[in-house]
PDB file of N, CA, C and O in Angstrom:
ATOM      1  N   UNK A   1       0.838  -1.161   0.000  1.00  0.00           N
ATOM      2  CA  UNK A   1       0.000   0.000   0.000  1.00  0.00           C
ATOM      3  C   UNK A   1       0.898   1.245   0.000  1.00  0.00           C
ATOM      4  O   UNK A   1       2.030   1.157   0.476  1.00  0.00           O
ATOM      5  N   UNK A   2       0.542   2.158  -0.405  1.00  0.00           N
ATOM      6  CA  UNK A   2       1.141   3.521  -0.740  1.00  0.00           C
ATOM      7  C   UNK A   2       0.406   4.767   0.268  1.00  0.00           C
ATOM      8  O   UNK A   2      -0.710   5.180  -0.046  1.00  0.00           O
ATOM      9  N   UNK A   3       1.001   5.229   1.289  1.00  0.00           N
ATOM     10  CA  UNK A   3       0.391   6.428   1.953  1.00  0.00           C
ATOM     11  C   UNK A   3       1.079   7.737   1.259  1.00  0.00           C
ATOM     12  O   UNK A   3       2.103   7.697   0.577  1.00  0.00           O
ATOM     13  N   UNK A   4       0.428   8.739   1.522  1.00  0.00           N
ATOM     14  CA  UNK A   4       0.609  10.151   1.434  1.00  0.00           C
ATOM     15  C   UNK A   4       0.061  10.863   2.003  1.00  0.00           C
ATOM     16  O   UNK A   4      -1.081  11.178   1.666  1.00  0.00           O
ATOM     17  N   UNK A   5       0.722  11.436   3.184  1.00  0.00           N
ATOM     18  CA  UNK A   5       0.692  12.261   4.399  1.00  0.00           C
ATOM     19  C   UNK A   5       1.030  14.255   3.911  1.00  0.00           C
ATOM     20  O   UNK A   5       2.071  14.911   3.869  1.00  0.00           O
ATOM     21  N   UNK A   6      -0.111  14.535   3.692  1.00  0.00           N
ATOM     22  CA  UNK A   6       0.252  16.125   3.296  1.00  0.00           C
ATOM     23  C   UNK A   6       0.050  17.077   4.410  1.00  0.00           C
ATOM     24  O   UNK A   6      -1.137  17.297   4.651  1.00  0.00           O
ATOM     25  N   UNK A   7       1.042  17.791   5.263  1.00  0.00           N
ATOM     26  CA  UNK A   7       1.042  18.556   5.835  1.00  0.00           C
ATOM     27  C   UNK A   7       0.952  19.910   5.599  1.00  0.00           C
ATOM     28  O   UNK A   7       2.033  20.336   5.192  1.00  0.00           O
ATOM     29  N   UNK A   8       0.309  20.555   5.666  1.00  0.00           N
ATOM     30  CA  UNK A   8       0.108  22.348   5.812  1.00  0.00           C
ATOM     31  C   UNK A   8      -1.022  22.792   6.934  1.00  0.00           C
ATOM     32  O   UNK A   8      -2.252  22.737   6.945  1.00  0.00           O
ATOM     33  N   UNK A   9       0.024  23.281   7.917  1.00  0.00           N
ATOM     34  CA  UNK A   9      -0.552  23.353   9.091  1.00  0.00           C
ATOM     35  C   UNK A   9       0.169  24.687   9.922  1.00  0.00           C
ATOM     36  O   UNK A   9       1.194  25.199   9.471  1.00  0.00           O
ATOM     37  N   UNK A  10      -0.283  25.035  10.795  1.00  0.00           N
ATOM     38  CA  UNK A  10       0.565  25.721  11.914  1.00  0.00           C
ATOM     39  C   UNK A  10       1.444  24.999  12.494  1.00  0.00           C
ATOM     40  O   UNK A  10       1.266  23.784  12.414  1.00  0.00           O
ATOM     41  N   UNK A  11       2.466  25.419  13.133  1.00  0.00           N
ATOM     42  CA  UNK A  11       2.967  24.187  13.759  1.00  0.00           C
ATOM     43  C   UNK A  11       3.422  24.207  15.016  1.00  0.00           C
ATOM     44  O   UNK A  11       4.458  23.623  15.336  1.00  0.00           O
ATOM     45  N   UNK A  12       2.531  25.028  16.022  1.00  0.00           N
ATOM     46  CA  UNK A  12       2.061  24.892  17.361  1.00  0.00           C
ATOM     47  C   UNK A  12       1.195  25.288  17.653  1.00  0.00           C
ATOM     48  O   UNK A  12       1.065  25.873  18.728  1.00  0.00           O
ATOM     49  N   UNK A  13      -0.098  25.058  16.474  1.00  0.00           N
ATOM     50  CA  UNK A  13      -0.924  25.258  17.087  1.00  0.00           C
ATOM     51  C   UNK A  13      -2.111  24.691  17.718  1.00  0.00           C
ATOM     52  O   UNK A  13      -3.046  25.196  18.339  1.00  0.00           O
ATOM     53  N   UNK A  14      -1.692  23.035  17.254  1.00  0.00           N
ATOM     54  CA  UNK A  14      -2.241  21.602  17.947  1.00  0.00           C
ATOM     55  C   UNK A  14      -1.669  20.764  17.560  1.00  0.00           C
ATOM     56  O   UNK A  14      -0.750  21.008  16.777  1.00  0.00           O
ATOM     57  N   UNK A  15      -1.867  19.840  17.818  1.00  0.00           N
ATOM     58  CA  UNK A  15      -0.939  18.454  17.476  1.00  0.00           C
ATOM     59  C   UNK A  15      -1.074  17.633  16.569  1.00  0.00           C
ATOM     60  O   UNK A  15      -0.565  16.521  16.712  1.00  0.00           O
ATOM     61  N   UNK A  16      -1.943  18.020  15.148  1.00  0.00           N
ATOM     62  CA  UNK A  16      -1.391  17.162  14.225  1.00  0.00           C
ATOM     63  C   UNK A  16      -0.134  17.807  13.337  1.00  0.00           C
ATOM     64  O   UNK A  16       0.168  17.135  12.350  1.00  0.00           O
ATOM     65  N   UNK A  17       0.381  18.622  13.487  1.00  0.00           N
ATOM     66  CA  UNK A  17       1.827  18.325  13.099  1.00  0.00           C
ATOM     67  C   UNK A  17       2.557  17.357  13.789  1.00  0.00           C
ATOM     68  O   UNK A  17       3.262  16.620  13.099  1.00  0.00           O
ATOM     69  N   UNK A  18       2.539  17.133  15.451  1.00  0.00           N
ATOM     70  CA  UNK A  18       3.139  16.099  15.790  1.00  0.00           C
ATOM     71  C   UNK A  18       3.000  14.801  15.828  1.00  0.00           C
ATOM     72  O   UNK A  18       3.785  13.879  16.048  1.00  0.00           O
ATOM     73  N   UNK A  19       1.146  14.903  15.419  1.00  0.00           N
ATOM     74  CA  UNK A  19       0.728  13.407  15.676  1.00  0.00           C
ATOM     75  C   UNK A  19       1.182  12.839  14.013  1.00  0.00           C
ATOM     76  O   UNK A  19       1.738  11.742  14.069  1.00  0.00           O
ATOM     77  N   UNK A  20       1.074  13.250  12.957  1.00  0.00           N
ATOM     78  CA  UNK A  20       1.062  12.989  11.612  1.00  0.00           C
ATOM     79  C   UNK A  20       2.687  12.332  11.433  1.00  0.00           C
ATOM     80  O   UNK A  20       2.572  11.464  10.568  1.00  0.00           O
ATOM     81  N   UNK A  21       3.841  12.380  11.799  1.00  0.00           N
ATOM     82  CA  UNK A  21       4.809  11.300  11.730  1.00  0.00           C
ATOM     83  C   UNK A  21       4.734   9.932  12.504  1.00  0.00           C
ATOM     84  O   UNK A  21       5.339   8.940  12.098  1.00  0.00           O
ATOM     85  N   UNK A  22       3.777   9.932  13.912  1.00  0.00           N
ATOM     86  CA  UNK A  22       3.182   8.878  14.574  1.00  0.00           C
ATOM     87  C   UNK A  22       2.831   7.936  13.813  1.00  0.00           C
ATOM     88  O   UNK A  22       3.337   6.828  13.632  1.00  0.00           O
ATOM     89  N   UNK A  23       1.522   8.650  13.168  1.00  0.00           N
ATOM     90  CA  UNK A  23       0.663   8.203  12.433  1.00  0.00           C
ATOM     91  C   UNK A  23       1.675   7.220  11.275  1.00  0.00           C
ATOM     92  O   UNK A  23       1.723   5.991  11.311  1.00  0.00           O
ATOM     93  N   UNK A  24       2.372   8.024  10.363  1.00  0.00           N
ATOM     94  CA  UNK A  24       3.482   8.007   9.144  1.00  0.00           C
ATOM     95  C   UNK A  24       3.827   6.124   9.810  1.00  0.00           C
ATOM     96  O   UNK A  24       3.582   5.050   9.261  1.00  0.00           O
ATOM     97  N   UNK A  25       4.517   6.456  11.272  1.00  0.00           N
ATOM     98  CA  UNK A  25       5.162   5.342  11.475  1.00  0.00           C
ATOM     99  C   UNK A  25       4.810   4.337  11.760  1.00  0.00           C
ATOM    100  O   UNK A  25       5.408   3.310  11.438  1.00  0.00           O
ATOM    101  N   UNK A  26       3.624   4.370  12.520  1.00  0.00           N
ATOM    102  CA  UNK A  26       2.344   3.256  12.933  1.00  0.00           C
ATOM    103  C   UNK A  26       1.769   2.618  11.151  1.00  0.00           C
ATOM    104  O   UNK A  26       1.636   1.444  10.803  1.00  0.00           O
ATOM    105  N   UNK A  27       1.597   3.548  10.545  1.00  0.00           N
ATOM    106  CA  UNK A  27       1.195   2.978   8.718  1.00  0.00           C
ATOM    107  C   UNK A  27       2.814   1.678   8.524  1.00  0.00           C
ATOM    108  O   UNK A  27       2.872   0.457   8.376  1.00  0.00           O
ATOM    109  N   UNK A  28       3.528   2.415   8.595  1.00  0.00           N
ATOM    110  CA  UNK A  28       4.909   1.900   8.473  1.00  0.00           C
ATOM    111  C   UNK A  28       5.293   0.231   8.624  1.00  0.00           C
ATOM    112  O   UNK A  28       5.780  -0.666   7.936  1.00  0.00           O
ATOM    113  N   UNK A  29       4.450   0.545  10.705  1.00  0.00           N
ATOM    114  CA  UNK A  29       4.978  -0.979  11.125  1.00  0.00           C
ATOM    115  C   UNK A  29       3.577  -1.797  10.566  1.00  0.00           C
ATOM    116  O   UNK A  29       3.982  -2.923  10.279  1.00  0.00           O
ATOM    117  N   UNK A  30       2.706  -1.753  10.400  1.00  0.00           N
ATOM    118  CA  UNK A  30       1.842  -2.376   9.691  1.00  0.00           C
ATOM    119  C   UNK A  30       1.674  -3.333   8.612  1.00  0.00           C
ATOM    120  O   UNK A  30       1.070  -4.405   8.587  1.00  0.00           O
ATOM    121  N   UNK A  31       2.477  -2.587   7.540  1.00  0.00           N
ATOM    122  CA  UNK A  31       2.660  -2.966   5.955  1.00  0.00           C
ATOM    123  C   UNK A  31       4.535  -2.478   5.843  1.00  0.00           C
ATOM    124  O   UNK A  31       4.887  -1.377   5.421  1.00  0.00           O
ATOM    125  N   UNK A  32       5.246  -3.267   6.187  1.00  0.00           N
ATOM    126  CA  UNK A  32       6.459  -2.904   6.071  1.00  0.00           C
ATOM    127  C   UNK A  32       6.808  -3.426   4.448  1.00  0.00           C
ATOM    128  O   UNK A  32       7.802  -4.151   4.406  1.00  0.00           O
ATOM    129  N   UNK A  33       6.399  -3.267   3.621  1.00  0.00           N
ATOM    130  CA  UNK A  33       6.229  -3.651   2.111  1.00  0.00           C
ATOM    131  C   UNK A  33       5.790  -2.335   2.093  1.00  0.00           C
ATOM    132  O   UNK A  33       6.748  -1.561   2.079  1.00  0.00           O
ATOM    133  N   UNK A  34       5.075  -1.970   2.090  1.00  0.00           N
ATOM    134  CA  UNK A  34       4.517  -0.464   1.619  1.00  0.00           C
ATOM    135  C   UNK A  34       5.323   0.705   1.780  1.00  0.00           C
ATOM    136  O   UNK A  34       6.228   0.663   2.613  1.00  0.00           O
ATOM    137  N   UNK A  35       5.093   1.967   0.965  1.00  0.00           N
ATOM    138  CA  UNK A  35       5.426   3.080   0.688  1.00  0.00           C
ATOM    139  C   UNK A  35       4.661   3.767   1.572  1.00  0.00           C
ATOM    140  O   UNK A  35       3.453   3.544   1.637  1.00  0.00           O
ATOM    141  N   UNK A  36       5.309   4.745   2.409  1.00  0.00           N
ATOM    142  CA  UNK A  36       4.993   6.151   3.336  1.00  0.00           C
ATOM    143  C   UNK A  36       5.484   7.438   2.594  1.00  0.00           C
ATOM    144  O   UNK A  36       6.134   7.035   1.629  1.00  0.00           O
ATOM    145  N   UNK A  37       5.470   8.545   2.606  1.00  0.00           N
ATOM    146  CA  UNK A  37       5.604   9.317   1.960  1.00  0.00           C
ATOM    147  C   UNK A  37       4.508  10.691   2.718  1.00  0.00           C
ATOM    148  O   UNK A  37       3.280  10.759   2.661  1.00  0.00           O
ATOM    149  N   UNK A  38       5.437  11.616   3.364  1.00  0.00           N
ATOM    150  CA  UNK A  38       5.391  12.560   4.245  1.00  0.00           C
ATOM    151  C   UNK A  38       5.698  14.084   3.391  1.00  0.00           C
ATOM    152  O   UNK A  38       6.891  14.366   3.287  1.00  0.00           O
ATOM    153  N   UNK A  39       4.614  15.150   2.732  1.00  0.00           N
ATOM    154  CA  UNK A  39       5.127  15.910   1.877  1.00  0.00           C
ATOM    155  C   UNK A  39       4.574  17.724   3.515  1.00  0.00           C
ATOM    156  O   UNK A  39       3.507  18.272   3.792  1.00  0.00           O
ATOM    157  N   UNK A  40       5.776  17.875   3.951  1.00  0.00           N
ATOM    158  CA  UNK A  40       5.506  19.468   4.379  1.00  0.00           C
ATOM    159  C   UNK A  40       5.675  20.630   3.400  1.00  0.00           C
ATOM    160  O   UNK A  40       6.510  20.855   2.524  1.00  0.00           O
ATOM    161  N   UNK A  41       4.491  21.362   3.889  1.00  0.00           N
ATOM    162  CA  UNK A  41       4.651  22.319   2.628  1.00  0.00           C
ATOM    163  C   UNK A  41       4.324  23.519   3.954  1.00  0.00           C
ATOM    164  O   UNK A  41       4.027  23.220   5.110  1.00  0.00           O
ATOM    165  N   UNK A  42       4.474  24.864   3.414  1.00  0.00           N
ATOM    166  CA  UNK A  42       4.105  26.126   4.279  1.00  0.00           C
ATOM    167  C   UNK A  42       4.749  26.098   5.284  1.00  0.00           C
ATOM    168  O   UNK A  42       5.959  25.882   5.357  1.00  0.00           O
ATOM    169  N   UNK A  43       3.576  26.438   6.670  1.00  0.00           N
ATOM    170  CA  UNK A  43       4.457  26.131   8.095  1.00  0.00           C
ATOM    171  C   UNK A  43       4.327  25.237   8.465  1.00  0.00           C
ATOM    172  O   UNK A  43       4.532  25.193   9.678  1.00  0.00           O
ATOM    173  N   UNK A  44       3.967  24.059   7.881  1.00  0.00           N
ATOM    174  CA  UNK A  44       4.275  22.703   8.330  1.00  0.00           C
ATOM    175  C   UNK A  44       6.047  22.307   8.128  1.00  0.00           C
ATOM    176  O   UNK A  44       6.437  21.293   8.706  1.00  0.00           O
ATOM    177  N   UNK A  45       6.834  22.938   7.495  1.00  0.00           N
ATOM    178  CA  UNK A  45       8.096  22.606   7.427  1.00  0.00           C
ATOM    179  C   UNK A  45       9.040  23.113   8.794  1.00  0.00           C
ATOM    180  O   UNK A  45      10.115  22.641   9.162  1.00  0.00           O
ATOM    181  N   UNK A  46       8.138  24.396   9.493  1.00  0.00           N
ATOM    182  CA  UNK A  46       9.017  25.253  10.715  1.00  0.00           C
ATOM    183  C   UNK A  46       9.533  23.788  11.193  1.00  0.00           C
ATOM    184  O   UNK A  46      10.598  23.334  10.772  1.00  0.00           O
ATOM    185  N   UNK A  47       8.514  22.924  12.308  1.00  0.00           N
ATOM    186  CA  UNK A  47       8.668  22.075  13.373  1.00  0.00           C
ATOM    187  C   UNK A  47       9.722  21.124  13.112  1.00  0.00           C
ATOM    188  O   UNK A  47      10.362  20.610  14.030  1.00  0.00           O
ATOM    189  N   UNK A  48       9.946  20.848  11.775  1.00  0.00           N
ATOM    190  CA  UNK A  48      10.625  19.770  11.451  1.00  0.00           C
ATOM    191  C   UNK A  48      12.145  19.825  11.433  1.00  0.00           C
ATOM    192  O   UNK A  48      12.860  18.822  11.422  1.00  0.00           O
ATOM    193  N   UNK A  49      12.635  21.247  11.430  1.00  0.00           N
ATOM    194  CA  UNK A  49      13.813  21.743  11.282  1.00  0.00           C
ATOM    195  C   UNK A  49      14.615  21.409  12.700  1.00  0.00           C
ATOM    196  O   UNK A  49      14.134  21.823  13.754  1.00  0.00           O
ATOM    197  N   UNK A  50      15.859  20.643  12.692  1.00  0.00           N
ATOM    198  CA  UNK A  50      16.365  20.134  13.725  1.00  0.00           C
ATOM    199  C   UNK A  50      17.100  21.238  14.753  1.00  0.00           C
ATOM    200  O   UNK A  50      17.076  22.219  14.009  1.00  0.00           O
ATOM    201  N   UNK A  51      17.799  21.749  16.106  1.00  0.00           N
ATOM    202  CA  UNK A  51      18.135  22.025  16.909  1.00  0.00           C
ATOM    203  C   UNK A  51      16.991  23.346  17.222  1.00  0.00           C
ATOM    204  O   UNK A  51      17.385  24.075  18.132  1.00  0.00           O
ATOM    205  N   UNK A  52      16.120  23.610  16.823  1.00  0.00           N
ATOM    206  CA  UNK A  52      15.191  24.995  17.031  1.00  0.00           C
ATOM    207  C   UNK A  52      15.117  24.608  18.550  1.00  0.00           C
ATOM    208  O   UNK A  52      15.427  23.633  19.235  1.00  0.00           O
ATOM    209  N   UNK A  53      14.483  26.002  18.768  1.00  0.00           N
ATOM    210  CA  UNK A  53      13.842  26.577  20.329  1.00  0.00           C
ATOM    211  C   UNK A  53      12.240  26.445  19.707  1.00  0.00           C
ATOM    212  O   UNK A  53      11.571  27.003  18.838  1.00  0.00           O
ATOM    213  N   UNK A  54      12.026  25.118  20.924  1.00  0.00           N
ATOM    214  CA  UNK A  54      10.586  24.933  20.596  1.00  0.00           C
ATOM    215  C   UNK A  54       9.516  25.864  22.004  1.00  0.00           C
ATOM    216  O   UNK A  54       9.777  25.789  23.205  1.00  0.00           O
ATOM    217  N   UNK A  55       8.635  26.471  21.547  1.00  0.00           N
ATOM    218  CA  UNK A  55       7.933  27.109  22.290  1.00  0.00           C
ATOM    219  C   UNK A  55       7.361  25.831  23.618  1.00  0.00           C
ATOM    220  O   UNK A  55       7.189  24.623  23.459  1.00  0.00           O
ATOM    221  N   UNK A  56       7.142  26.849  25.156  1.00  0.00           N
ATOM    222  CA  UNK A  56       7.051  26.054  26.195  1.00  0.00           C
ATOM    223  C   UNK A  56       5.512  25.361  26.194  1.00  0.00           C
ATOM    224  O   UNK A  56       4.493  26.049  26.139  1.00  0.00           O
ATOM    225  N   UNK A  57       5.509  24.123  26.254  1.00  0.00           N
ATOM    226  CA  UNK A  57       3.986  23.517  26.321  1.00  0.00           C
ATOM    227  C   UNK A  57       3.853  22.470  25.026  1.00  0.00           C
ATOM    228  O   UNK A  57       3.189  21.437  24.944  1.00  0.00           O
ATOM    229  N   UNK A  58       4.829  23.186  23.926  1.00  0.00           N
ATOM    230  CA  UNK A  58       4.685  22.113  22.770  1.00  0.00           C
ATOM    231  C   UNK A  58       5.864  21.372  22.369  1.00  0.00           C
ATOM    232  O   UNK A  58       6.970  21.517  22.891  1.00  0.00           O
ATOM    233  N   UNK A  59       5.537  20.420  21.244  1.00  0.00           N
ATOM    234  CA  UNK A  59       6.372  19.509  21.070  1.00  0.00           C
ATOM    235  C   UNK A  59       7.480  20.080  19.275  1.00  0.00           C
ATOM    236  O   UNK A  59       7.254  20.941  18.424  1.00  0.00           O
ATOM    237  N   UNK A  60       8.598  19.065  19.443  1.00  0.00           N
ATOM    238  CA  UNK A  60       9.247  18.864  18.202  1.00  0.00           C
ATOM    239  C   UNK A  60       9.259  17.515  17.476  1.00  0.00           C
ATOM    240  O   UNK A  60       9.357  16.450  18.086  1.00  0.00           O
ATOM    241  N   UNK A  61       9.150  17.616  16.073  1.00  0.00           N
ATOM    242  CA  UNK A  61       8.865  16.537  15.801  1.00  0.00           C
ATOM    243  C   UNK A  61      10.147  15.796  15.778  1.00  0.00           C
ATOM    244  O   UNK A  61      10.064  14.598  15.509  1.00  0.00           O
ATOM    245  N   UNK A  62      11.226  16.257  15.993  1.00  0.00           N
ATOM    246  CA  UNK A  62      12.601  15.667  16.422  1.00  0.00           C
ATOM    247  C   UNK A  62      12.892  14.390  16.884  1.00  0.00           C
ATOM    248  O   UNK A  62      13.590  13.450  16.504  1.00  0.00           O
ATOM    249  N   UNK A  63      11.704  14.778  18.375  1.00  0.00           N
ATOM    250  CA  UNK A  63      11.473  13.779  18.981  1.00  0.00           C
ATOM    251  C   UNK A  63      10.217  12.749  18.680  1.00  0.00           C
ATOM    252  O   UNK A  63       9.509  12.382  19.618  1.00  0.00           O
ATOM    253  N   UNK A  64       9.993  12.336  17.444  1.00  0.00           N
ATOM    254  CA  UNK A  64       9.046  11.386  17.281  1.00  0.00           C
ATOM    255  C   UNK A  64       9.401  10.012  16.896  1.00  0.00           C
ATOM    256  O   UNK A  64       8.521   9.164  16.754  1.00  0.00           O
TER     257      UNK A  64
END
């Protein structure tokens, strides 16, 4: 099976920016034959960017 995960979102301003690589990876262990495929576009790309200062209360997807 083939997923495609399109992000354009805020990206603190609830948690499916963070839940949507969960998600990505849970598809993943499922069908490990299958294609995942994760496209950020807008400010869905901020969160993803590695060593940032993440605002207090929310998450990075760093850690997913």
């Amino acid at each position: 099976m083939r997923t495609l995960l399109i992000l354009n979102d805020a990206p603190y301003g609830d948690e499916r920016i963070y839940t949507a690589p969960r998600l990505a990876n849970a598809v993943q262990k499922h069908d490990r034959s299958g294609e995942v495929t994760v496209f950020l576009m807008a400010n869905a790309v901020t969160p993803a960017k590695s060593n940032q200062s993440v605002p207090k209360g929310y998450h990075n997807t760093d850690t997913c």
